[in-house]
VEXBA-101245 format. One record per atom (N, C-alpha, C, O, CB): x, y, z. Coordinates in steps of 0.02 Angstrom, whole numbers, plus 50000, padded with zeros to 5 digits. Glycine has a CB too. Example, Ala and Ser with C-alpha at 12.3 -4.5 7.8 and 13.67 -1.06 7.14 Angstrom:
! VEXBA-101245
506604971650390/506154977550390/506604983550390/507124983450423/505654977650452/506424988850354/506844994750357/506455000250394/506705005750402/507044997050286/
//
This chain:
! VEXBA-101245
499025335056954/498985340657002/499625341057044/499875336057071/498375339757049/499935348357048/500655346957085/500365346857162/499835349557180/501355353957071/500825343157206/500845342457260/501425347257325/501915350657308/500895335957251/501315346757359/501865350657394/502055345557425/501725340857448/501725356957439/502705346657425/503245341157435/503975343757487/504415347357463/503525339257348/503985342557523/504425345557587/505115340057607/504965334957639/503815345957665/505815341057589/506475338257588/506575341857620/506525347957614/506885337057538/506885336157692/507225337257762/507875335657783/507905329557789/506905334157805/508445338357798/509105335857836/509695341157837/509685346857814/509385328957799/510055338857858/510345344557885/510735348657852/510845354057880/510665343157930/510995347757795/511335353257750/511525351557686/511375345657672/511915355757779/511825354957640/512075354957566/512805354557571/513135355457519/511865361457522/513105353257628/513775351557619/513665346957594/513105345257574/514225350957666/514625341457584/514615338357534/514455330257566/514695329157621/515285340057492/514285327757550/513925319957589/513665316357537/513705318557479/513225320757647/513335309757551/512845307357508/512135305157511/511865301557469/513075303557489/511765308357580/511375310957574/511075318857557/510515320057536/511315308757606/511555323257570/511545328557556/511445329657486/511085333957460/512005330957579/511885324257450/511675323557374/511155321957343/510965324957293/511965320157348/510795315757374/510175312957354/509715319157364/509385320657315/509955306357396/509645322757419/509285325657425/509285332457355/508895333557309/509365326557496/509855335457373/510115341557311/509585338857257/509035341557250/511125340957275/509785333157218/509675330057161/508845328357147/508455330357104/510125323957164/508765323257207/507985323557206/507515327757192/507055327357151/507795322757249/507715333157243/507275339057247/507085343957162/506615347257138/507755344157308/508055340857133/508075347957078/507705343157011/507685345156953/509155351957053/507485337857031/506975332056976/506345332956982/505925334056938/507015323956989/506265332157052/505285333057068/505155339557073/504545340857068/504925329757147/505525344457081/505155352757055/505015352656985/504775358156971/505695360157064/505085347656915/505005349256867/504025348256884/503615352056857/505525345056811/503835343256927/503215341056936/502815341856984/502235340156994/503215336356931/503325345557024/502725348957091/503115353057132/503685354357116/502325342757152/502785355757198/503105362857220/503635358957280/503365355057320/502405369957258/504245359957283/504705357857297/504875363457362/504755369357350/505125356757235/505125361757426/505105364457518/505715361057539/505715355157558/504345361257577/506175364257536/506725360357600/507015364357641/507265369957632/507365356457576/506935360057703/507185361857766/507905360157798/508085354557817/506745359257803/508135363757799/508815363457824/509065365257905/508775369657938/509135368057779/509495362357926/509725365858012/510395369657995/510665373658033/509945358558085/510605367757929/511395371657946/511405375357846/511775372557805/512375362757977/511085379657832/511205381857752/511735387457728/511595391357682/510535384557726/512425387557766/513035390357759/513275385357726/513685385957681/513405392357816/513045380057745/513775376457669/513305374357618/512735372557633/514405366957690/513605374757538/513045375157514/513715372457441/514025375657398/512465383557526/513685365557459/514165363457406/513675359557343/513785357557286/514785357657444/513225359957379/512775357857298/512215362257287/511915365257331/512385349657294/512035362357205/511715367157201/511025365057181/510955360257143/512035371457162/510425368857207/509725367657176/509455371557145/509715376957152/509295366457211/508905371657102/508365373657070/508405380757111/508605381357169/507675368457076/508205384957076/507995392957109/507385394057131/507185398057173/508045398757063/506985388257085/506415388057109/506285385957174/505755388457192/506115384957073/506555382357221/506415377157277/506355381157336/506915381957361/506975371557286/505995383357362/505965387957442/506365382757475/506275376657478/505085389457488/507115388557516/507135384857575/507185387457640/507325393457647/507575381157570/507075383357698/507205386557755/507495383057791/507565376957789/506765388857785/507805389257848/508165386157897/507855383857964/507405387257989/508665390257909/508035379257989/507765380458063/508535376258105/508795371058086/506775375358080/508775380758169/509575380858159/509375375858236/509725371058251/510195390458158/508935377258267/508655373158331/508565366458311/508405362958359/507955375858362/508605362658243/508545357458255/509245352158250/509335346058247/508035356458220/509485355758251/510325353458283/510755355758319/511355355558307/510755352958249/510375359158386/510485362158440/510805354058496/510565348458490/509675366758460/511325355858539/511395350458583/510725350658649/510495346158684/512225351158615/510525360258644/510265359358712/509335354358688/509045357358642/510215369558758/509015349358709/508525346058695/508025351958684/507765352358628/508365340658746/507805357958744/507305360058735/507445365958668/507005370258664/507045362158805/507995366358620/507905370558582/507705366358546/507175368058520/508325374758567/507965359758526/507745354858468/506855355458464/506535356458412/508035345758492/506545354658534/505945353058553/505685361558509/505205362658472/505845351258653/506055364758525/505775372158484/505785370758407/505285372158374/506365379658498/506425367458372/506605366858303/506095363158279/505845365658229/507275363758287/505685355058309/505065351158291/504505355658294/504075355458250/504935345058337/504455360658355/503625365058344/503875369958252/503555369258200/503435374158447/504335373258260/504485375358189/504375371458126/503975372958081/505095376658185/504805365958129/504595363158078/503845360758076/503755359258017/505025358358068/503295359658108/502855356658128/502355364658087/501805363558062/502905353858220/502565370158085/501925376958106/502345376258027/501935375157983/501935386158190/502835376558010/503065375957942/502715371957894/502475374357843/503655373857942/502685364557912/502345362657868/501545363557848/501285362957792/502505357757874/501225365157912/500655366657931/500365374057876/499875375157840/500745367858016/500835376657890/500885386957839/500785384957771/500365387157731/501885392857836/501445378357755/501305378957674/501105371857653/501385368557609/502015381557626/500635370057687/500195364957682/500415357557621/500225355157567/499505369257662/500905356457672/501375352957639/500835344857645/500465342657688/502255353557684/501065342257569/500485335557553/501285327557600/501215322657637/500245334457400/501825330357571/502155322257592/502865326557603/503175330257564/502165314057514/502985324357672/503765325757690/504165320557681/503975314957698/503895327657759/504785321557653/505305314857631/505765317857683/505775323957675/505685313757536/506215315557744/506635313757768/507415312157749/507565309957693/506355310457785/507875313257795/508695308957767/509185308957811/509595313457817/509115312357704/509165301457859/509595302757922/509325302357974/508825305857979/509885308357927/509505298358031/509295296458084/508985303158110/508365303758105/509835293158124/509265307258131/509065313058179/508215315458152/507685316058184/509735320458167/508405316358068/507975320458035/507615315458017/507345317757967/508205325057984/507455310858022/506845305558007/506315306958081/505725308758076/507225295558001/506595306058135/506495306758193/506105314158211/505735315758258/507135305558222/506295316958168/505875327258189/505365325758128/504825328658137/506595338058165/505395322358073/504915322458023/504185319558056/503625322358055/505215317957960/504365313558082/503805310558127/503615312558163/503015311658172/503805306358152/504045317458218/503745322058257/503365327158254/502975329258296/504035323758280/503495329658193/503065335758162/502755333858112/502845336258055/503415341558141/502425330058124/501915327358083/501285331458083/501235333858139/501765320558104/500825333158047/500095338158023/499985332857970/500315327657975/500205348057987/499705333357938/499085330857896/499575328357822/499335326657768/498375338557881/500315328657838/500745325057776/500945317957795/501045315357849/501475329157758/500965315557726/501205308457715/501905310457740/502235315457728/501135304957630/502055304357785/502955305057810/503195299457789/502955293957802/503175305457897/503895300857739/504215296857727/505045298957752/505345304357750/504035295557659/505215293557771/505925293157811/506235288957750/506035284757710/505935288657900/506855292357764/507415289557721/508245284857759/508775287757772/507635297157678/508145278457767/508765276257807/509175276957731/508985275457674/508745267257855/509975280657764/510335280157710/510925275357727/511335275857682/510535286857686/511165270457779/511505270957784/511485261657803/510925259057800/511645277157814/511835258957814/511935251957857/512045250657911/512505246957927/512305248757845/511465254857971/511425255958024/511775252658093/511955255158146/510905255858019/511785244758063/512155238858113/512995239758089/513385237558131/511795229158093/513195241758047/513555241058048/514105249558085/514665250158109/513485237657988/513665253258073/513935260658068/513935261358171/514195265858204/513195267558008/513595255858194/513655254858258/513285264658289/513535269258321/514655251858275/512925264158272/512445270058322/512315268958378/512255263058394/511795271658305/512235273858424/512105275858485/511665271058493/511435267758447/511895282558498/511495270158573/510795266758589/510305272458588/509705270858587/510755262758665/510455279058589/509865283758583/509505284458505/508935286258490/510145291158606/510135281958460/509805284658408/509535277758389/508975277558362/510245289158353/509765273658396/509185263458393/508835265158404/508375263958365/509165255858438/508645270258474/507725268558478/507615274958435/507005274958435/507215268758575/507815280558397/507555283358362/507295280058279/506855280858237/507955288358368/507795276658290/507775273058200/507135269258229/506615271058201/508635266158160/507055264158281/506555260258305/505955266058287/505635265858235/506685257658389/505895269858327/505325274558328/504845276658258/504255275658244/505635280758354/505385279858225/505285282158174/504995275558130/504455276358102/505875285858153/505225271458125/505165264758090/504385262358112/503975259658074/505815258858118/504295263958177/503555261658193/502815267558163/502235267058143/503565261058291/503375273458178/502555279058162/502605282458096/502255287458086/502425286758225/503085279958041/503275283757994/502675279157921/502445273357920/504285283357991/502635282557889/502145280957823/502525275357783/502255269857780/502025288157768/503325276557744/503555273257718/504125273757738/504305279557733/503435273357670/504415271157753/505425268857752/505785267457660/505855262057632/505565257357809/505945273257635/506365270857584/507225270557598/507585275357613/506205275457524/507395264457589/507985261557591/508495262257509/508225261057455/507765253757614/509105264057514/509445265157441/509525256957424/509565256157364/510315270257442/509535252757449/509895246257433/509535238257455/509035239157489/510605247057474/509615234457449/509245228657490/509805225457532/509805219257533/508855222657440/510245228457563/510595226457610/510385229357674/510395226957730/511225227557595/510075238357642/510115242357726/509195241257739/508855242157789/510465254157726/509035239157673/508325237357705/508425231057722/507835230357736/507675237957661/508615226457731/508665219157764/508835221657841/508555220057894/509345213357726/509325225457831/509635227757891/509035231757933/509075230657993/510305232657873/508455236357913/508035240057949/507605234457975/507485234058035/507685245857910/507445231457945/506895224857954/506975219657996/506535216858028/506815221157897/507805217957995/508155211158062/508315217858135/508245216758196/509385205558020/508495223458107/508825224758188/508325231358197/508425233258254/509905226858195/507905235058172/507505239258179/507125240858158/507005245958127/507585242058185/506635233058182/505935232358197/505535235958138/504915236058142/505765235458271/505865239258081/505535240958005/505015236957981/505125230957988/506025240257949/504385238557952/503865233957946/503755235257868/503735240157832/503215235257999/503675225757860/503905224057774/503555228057731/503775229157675/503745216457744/502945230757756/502495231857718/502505237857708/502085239357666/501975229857734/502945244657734/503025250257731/503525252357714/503595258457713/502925252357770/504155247157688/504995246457685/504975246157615/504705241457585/505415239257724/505295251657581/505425250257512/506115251057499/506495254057538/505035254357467/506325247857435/507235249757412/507025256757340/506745256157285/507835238757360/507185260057359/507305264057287/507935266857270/507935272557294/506875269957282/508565265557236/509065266357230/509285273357212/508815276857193/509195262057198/509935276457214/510045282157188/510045281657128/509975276457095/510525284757206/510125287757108/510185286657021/510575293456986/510535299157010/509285286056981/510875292156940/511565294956901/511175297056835/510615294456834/512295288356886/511295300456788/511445303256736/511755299856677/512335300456659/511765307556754/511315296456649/511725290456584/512095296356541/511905302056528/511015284556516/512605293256525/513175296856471/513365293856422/513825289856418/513795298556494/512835296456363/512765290356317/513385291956271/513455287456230/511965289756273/513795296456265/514235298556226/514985295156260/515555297456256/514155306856223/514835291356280/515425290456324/515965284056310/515885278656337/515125289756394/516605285656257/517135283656248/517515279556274/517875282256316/517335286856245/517615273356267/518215268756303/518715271256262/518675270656201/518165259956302/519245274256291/519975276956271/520505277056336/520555276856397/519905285156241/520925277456261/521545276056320/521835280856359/522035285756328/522135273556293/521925280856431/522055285856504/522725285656524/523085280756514/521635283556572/522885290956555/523565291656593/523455285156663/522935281856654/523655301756627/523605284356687/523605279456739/523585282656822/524015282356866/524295274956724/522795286356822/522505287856863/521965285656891/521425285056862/522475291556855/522115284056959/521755280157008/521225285557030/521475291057016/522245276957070/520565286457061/520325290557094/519865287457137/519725281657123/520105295157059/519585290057190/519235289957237/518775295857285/518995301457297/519595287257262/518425294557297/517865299657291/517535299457382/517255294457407/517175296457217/517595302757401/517005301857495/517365307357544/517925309857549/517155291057556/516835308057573/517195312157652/517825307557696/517895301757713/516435313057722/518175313457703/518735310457738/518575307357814/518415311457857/519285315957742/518595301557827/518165299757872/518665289857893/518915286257849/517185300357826/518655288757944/518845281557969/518335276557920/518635272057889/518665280658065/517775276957913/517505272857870/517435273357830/517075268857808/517175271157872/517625278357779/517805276757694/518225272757676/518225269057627/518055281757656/518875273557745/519335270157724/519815269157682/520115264157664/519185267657721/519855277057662/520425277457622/521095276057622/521445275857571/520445281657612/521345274757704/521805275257719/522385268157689/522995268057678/521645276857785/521685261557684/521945258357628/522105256557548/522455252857515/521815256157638/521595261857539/522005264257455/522685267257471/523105263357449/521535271557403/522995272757503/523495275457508/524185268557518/524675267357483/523335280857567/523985266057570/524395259557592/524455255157507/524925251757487/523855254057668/524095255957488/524145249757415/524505252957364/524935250257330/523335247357374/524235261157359/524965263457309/525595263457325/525985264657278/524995269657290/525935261957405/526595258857408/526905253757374/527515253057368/526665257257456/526355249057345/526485241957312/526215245057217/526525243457166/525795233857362/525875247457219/525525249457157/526145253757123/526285252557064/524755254257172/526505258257156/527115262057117/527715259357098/528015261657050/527335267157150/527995253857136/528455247557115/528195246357040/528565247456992/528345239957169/527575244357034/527615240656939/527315246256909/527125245656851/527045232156911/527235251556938/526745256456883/526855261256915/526405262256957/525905255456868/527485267056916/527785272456939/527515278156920/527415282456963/528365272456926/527345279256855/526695285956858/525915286556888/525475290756874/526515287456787/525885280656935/525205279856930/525115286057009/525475285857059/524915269756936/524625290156999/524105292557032/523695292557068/523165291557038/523925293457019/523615293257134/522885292457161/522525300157188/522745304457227/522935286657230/521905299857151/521895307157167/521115306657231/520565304357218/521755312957076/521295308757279/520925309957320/520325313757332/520525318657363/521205310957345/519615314457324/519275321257324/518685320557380/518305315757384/518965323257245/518705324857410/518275324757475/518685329357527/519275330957520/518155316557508/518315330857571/518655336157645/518305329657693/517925325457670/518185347457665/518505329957757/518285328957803/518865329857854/519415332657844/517945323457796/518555326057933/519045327157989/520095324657972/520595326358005/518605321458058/520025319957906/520595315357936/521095319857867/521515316857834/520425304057934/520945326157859/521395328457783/521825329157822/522295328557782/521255335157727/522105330157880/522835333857892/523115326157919/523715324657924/522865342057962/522615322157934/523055314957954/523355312257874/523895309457871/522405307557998/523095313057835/523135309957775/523815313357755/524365310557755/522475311057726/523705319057741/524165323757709/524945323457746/525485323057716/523805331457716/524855323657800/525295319957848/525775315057819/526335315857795/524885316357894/525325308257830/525455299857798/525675302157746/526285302257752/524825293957782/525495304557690/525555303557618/526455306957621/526835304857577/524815308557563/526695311557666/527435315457655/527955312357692/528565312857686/527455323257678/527505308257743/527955304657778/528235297957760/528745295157779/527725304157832/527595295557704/527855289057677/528185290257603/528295286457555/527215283457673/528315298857616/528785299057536/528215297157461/528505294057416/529545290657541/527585298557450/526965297257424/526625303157394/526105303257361/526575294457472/527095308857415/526805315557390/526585317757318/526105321057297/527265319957406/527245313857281/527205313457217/526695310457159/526575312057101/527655311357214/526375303357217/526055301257169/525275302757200/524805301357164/526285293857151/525195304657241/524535304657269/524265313257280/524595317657307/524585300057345/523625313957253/523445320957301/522865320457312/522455316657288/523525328257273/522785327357381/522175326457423/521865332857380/522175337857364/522275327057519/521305331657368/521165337457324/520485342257369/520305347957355/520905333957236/520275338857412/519725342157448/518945340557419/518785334857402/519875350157444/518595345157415/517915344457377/517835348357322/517875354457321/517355346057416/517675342957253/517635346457209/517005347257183/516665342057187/518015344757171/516685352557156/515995352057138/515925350457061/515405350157029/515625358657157/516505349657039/516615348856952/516805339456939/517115336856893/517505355156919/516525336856989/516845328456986/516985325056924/517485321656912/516335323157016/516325326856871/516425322956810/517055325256763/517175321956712/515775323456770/517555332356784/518095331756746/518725328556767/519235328056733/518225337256727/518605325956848/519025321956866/518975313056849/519435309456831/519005323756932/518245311156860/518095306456815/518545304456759/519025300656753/517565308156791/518135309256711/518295306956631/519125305356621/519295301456578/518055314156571/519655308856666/520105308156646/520385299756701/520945297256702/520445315756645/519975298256727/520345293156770/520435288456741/520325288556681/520095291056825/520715281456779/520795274856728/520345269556792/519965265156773/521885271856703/520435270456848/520225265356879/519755269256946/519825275056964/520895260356899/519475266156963/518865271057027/518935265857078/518775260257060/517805272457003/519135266557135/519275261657194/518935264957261/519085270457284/520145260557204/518395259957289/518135262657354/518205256957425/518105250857427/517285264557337/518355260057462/518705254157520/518155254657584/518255251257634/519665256857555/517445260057577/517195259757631/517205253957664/517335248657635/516695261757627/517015254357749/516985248357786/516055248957786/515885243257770/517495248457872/515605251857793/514835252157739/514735256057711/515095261057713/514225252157759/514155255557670/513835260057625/512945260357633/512635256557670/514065257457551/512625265857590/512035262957581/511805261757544/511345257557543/511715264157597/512075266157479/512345263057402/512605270157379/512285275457377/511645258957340/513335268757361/513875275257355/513505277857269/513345275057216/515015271857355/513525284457296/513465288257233/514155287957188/514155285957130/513275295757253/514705290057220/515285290657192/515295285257153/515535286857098/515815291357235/515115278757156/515255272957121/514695272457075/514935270857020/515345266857165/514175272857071/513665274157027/514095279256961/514255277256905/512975278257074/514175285056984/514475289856946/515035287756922/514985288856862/514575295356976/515575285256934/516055283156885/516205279256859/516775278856835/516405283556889/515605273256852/515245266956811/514915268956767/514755265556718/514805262556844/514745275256779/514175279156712/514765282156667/514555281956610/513505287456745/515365284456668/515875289056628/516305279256600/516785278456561/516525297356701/516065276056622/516435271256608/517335267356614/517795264656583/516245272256564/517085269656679/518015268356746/517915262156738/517325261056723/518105270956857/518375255656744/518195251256802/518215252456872/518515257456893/518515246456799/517795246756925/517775248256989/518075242457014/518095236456998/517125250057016/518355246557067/518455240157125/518205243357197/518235249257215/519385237157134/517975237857229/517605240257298/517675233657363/517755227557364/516665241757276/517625237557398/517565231857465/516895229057480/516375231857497/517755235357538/517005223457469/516365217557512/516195219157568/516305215257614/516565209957531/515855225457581/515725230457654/515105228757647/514905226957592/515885239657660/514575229257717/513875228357713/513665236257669/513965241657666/513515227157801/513115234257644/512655239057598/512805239657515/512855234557481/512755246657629/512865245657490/512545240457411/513295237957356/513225237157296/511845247957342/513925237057389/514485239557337/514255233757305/514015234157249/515365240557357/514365224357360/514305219457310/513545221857260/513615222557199/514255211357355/512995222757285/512295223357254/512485227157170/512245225357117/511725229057314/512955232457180/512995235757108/513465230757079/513295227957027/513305244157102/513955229557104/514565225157068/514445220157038/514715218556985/515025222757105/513815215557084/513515209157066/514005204357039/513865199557003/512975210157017/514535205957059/515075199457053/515235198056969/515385192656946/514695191357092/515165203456938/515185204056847/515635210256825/516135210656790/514305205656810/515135216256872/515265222756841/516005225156874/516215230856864/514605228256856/516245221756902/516685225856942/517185219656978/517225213456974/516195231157001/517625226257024/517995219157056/517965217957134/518205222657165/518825219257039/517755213457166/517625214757243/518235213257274/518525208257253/517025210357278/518505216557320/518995214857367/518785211257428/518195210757412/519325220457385/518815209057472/518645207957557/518715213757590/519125218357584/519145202757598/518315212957622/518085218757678/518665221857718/519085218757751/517565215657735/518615228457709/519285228657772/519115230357843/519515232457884/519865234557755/518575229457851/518085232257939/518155227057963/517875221957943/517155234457947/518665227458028/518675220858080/519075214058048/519105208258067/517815218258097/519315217357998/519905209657955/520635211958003/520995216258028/520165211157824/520475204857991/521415203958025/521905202757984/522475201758005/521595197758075/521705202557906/522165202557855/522325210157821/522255209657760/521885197457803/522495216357837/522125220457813/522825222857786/522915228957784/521585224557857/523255219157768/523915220757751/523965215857691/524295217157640/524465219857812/523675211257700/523615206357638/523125207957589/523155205457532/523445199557659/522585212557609/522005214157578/522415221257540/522145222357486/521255215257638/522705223657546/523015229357532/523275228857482/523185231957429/523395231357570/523885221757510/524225221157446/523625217857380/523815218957322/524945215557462/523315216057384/522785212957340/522475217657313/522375216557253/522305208657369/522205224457338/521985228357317/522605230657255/522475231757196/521755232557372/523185230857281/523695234257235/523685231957193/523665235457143/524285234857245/523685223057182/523735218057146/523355221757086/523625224257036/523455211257178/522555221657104/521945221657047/521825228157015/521575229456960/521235219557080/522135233157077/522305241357012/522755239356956/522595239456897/522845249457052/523455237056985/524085237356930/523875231956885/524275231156839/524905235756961/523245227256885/522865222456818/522585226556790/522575224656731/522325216656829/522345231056793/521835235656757/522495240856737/522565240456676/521075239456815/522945245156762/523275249056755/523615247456685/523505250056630/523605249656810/524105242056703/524535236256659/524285232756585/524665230956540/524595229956708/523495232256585/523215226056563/522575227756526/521985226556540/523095221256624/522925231856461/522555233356421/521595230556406/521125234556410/523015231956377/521515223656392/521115219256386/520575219856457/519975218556459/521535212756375/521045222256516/520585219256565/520065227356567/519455227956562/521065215956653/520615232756576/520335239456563/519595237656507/519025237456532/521045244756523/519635237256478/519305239756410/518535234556442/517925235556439/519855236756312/518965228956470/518265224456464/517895226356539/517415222656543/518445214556456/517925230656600/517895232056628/517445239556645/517055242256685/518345230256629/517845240456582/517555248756570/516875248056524/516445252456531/518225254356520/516795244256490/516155240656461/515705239556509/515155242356510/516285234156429/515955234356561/515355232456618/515155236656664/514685234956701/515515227356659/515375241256669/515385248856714/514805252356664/514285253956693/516325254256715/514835253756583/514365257356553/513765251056550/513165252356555/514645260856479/513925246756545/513245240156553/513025240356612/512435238456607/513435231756544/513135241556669/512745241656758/512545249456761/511985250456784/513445239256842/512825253856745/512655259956752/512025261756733/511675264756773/513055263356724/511755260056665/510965259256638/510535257356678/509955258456661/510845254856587/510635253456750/510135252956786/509855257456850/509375258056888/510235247856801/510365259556835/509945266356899/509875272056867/509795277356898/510435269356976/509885271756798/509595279756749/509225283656806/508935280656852/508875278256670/509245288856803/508915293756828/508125291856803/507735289956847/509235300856802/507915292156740/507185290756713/506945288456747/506465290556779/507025287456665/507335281256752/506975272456808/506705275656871/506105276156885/507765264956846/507325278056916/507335279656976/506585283257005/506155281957047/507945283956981/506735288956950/506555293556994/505665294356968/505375299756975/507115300856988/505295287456934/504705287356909/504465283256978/503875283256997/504625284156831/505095279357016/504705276057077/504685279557122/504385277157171/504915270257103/505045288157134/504715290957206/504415293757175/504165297457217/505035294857264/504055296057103/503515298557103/502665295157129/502195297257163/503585300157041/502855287257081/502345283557112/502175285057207/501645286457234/502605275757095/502755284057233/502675285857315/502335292457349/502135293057407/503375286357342/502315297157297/502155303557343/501225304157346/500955308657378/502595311757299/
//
């Protein structure tokens, strides 16, 4: 029997919850009637099902409180109208209005993120707290940010689940030989941390002068970047490409996939170019990079959040691209363990455990 099923947060720009959600939603409409609610649906960088009703309600990311307090009675007479069976959540704010507008649906909240580390407000602690106490289930992407809901916000074991993202197996998918392109994938942002990939192709173009790093994402720091990259004479080998909605043809042509967040809650981007069969390298950041890498599939660097080596970590990073770049054997065996870890978050797997949930 289909159920009505109601996906909450704040928009279809480009993010990675914004993605889970896109994605989720355009899986479980094959099996029931699919509702999402949005506060901001002008950006609309991913696309869903035609089938999926959505609506706006623009008050629930209002600064003034009593419009928000208007945006929760909306969403609340909303779910109430289309007699919605289980609301799924994504994001502090919007976990927090899901519980509030609660009627007669199962509420499930979604932490996406590694909350202790991402250092939140004290307003929004006691929201994560809150929500964590009156919410149905807490699904967590990783068993780092659910360890993390459970030690610092009061998450209760018995309502805390991990269900991971999940990618698109590409069973057709070729180990061959690439131009010597680096890529990287996230919103332009202080904690992606891109700013130390850029620093490592200073050392990376000394032994490997065609090599590439291609940038894709928008956020606040493109004109700082774009900046750096002309001033350190880098123009040539690096570009900022913005947001692309076509990722897998930037993929397929890459050679190496490098992510430097300082956390995660488990990166899609890295899921996805372990499935086309890149090698990875990633930072030992709290949330899931070591969990996918598992110290086999990939290559871990040290953390660069709060290191005081972060110039030595750099050059190390440069080190372990120009091994893979350089180093035929390591590529190939790399790019193997990327299509061997990728099989575990199939879409199939995934997405049979939020059905069990609803």
């Amino acid at each position: 029997m289909k159920k009505n099923i109601l996906l909450i947060t704040e928009s279809l720009s480009n993010g990675g919850s914004e993605k889970v959600l896109s994605t989720l939603s355009n899986e479980l409409v094959k099996y029931h009637n699919i509702y999402i609610v949005l506060s901001n649906y002008s950006n609309k960088d991913y696309i869903i099902d035609k089938k999926i009703k959505v609506y706006e309600i623009k008050e629930l990311m209002s600064k003034n409180p009593f419009k928000r307090i208007t945006g929760i009675r909306k969403l609340k007479k909303y779910k109430k109208n289309n007699k919605i069976d289980t609301s799924i959540s994504f994001i502090t704010s919007f976990n927090l209005f899901n519980v509030l507008s609660r009627v007669n649906d199962k509420v499930i909240v979604s932490t996406r993120n590694h909350l202790s580390t991402k250092k939140e407000s004290f307003i929004a602690r006691l929201s994560t707290k809150y929500y964590n106490k009156h919410c149905d289930l807490n699904v967590c992407p990783s068993k780092s940010v659910y360890i993390d809901q459970i030690d610092n916000f009061n998450a209760n074991k018995n309502k805390t689940i991990v269900i991971n993202n999940f990618i698109n197996i590409n069973k057709d998918i070729k180990i061959v030989n690439k131009d010597n392109i680096i890529i990287t994938i996230g919103r332009l942002t202080d904690h992606k941390g891109q700013i130390h990939i850029i620093n490592a192709m200073k050392e990376v173009i000394k032994k490997v002068p065609d090599a590439k790093l291609l940038i894709l994402g928008r956020g606040p720091l493109y004109e700082y970047f774009d900046t750096y990259i002309k001033d350190n004479n880098l123009d040539n080998n690096i570009e900022l490409l913005g947001f692309k909605p076509n990722i897998p043809d930037y993929l397929k042509k890459s050679k190496v996939f490098v992510i430097t967040s300082y956390y995660e809650g488990l990166s899609n981007s890295l899921l996805e170019a372990m499935s086309y069969g890149i090698p990875v390298i990633a930072s030992d950041s709290n949330g899931g990079n070591k969990e996918v890498i598992d110290d086999k599939y990939g290559i871990l660097i040290p953390d660069f959040y709060n290191n005081h080596d972060i110039e030595d970590n750099e050059k190390l990073l440069a080190k372990e691209i120009i091994n893979i770049l350089n180093n035929k054997k390591n590529y190939e065996y790399y790019s193997k363990k990327s299509l061997e870890r990728a099989k575990d978050f199939d879409k199939n797997v995934i997405i049979k455990k939020w059905m069990d949930i609803l």
